[in-house]
Backbone bond lengths (Angstrom), bond angles and torsions (degrees), N, CA, C in turn:
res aa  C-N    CA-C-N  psi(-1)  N-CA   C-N-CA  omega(-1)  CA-C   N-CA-C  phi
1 X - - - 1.450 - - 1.530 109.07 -
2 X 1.341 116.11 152.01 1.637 128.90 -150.39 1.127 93.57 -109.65
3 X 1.681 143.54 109.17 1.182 139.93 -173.23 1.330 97.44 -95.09
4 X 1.341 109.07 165.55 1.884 124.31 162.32 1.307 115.52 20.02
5 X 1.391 101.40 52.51 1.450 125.14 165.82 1.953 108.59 -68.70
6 X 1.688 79.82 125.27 1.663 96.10 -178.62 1.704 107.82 -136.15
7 X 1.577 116.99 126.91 1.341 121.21 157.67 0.848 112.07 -120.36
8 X 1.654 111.55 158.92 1.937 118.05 147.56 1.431 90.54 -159.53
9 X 1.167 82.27 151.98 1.773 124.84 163.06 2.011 101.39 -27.91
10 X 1.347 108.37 122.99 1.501 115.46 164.10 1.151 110.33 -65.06
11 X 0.922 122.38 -32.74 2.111 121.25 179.13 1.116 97.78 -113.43
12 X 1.789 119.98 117.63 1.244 110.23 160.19 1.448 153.40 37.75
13 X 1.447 134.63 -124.55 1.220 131.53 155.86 1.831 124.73 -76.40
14 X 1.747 102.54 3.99 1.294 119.45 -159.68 1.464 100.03 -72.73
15 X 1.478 125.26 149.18 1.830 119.83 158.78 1.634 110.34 -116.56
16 X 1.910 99.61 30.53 1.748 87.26 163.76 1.689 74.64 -151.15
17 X 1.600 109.42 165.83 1.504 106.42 4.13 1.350 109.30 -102.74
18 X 0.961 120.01 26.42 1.778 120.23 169.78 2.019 111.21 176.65
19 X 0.871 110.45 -174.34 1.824 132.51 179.12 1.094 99.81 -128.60
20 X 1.891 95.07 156.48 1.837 110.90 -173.66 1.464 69.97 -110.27
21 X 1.251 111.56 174.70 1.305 133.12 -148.76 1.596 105.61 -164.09
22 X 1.783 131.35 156.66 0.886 122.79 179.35 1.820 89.19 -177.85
23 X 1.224 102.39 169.71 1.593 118.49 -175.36 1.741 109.19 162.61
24 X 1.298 93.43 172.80 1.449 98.00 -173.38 1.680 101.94 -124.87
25 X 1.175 115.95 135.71 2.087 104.33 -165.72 1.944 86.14 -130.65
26 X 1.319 130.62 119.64 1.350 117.16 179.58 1.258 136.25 69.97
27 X 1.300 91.85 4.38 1.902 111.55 -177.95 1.717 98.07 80.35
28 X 1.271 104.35 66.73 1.366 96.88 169.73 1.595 90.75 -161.72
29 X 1.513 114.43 148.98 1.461 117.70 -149.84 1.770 76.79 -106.45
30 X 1.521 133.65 133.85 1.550 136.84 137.96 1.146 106.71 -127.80
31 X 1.983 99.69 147.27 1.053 89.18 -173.21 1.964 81.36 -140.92
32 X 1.279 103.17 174.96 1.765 108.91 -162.81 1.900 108.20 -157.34
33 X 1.442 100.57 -172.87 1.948 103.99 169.53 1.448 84.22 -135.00
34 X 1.463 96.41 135.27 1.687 111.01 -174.93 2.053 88.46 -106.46
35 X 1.182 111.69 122.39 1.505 125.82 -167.44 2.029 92.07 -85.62
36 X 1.190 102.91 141.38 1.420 115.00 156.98 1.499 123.87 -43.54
37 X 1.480 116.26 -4.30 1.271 109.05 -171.67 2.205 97.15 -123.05
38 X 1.063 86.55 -2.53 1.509 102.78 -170.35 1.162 142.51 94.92
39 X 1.699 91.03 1.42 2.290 95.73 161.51 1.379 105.66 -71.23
40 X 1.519 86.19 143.30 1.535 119.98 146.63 0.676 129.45 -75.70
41 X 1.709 144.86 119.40 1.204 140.59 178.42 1.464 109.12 -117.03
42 X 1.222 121.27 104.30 1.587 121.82 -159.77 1.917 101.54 -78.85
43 X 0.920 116.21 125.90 1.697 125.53 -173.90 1.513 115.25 -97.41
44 X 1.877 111.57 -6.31 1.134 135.05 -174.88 1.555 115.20 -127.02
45 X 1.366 104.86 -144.82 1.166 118.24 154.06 1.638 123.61 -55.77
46 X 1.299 119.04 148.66 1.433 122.52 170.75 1.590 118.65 -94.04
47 X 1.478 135.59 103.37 1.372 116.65 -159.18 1.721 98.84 -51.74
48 X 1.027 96.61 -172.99 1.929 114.81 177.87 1.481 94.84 -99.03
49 X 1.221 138.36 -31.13 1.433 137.75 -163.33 1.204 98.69 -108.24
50 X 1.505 151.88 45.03 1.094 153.63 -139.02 1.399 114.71 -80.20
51 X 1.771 128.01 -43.36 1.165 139.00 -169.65 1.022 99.61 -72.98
52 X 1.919 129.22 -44.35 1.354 135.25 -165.54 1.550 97.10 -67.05
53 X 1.186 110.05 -58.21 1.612 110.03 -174.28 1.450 121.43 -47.67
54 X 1.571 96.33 -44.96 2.195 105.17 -178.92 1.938 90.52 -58.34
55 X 0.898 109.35 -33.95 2.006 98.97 -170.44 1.131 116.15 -78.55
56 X 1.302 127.94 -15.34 1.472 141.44 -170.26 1.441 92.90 -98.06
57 X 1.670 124.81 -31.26 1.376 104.57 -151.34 1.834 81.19 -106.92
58 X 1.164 138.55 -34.80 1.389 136.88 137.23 1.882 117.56 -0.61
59 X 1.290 82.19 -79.74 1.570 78.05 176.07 1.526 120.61 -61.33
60 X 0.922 127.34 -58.84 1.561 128.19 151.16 1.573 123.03 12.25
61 X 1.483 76.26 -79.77 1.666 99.64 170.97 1.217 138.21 -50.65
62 X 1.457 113.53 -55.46 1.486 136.27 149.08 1.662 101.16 -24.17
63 X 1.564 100.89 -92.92 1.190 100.24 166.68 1.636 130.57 4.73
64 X 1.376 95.51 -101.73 1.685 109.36 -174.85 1.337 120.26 -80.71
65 X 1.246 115.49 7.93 1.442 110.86 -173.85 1.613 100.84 -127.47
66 X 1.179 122.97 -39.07 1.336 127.29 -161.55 1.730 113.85 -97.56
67 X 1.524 97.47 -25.59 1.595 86.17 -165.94 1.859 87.64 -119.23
């Protein structure tokens, strides 16, 4: 589970072309730019559970950004 999950917009008030991104997964802080098309671009560390994490942080997104 994806704790103290935080985005915004890389430009300003902008929602392209992507969000910086950040959370804590296992007590470990990563943080990334989630692309308009749905890459991850990890800016940190890479979790070890990587696929599980992109789906958790996917839904997220959807979530608060899209709907």
């Amino acid at each position: 589970m994806l704790q103290h999950f935080n985005f915004k917009p890389m430009y300003g008030e902008s929602t392209l072309p992507g969000w910086t991104i950040s959370f804590f997964y296992k007590q470990q802080r990563y943080t990334g730019d989630y692309m308009p098309d749905g890459t991850i671009i990890w800016t940190g560390a890479t979790p070890t559970e990587e696929e599980s994490v992109k789906k958790m942080v996917h839904e997220l997104m959807t979530f608060h950004v899209y709907e």
